[in-house]
N, C-alpha and C positions, 0 to 999 in steps of 0.2 A: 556444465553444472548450473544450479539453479541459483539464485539469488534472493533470499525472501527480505524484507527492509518490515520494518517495525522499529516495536519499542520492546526489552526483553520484560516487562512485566507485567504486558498485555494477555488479559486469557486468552484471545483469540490466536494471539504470536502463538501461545504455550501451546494450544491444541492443534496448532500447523506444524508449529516444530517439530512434537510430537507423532503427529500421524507420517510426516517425513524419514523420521526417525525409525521406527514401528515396519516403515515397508525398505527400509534402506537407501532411501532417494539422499543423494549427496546437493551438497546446499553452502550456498555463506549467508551468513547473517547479516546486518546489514542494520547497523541501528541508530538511527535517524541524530537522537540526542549528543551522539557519541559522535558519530562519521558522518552528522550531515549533510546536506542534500540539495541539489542545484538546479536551477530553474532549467536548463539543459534537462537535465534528469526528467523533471516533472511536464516539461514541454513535452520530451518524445513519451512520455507515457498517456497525455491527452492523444497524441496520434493513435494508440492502440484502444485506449477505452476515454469513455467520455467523461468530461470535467466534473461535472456534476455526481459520478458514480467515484472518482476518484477521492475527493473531498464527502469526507464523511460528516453527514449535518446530524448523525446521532451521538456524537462522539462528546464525551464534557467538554474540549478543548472549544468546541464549538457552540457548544450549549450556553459558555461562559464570555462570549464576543456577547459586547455593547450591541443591540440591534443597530444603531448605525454600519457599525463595522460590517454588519451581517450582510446589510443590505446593497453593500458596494461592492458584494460578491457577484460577477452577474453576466460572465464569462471567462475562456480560458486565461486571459492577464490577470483578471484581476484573482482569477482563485489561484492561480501558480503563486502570484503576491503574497497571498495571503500563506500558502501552504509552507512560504520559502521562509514565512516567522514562526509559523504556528504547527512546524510538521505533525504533530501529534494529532491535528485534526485531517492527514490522510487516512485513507481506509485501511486494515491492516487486517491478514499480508499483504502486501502487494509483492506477486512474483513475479520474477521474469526471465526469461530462459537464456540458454549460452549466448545467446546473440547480444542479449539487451532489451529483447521485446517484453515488453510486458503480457502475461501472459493468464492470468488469476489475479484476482481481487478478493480479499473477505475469504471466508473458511470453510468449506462445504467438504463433510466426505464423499457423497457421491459425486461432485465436480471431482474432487482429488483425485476418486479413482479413475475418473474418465480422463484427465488431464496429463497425468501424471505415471500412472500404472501402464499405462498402455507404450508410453514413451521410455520407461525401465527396463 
C-alpha cells in the first residue's frame, strides 16, 4: 500500500488523493501537522530523491522564512533541519511505496499513470 504525507488542505494533496481514489489505488494518509515526521524519515527520502526537489522553495511556508533562515539552507542537514520545524515547506505528495521508498514527488497525471497504473 502506498503512503502519500501532506497536509489534507492542500490542493495538490486533494488532486492526488483524488486521482488515487478515481482509479482505486489503496493509500494512507499521512499528515505531516497531525503525525509528524522524523529526520529518519526525511533522511531516507534525500536517498531516493534530491534535497533540493524534496524542499519545496515555492511553497508560502517558505516564501515566509527570513532570508537569513533561507540562506542556511544549503544541504541535505541543514534542509532535513529545517523541514523537521517547517514540514509544510516539503513538496507535496510525497509518495512512497510498501517498502518506504520514496517513490513520486508533486502531482502529475501522466507521472501517475506511468507510476502508479501500471503497478495496479
Amino acid at each position: 500500500m502506498l503512503t502519500v504525507y501532506g497536509i489534507p488542505n492542500c490542493d495538490t494533496i486533494k488532486k492526488a488523493r483524488t486521482w488515487l481514489d478515481k482509479h482505486q489505488i489503496a493509500y494512507r494518509f499521512h499528515d505531516y501537522r497531525k503525525d509528524g515526521i522524523t529526520t529518519e524519515k526525511i533522511n531516507g527520502w534525500f536517498k531516493e530523491l534530491p534535497w533540493d526537489k524534496v524542499l519545496n522553495k515555492a511553497s508560502t511556508t517558505w516564501k515566509e522564512l527570513p532570508d537569513e533562515q533561507k540562506a542556511t539552507v544549503t544541504d541535505e542537514a541543514s534542509a532535513a533541519n529545517l523541514l523537521i520545524s517547517h514540514s509544510s515547506a516539503i513538496k507535496r505528495p510525497l509518495i512512497e511505496d510498501a517498502s518506504g521508498k520514496a517513490v513520486s514527488i508533486g502531482f502529475s497525471e501522466k507521472l501517475y499513470e506511468e507510476k502508479f497504473l501500471k503497478q495496479a
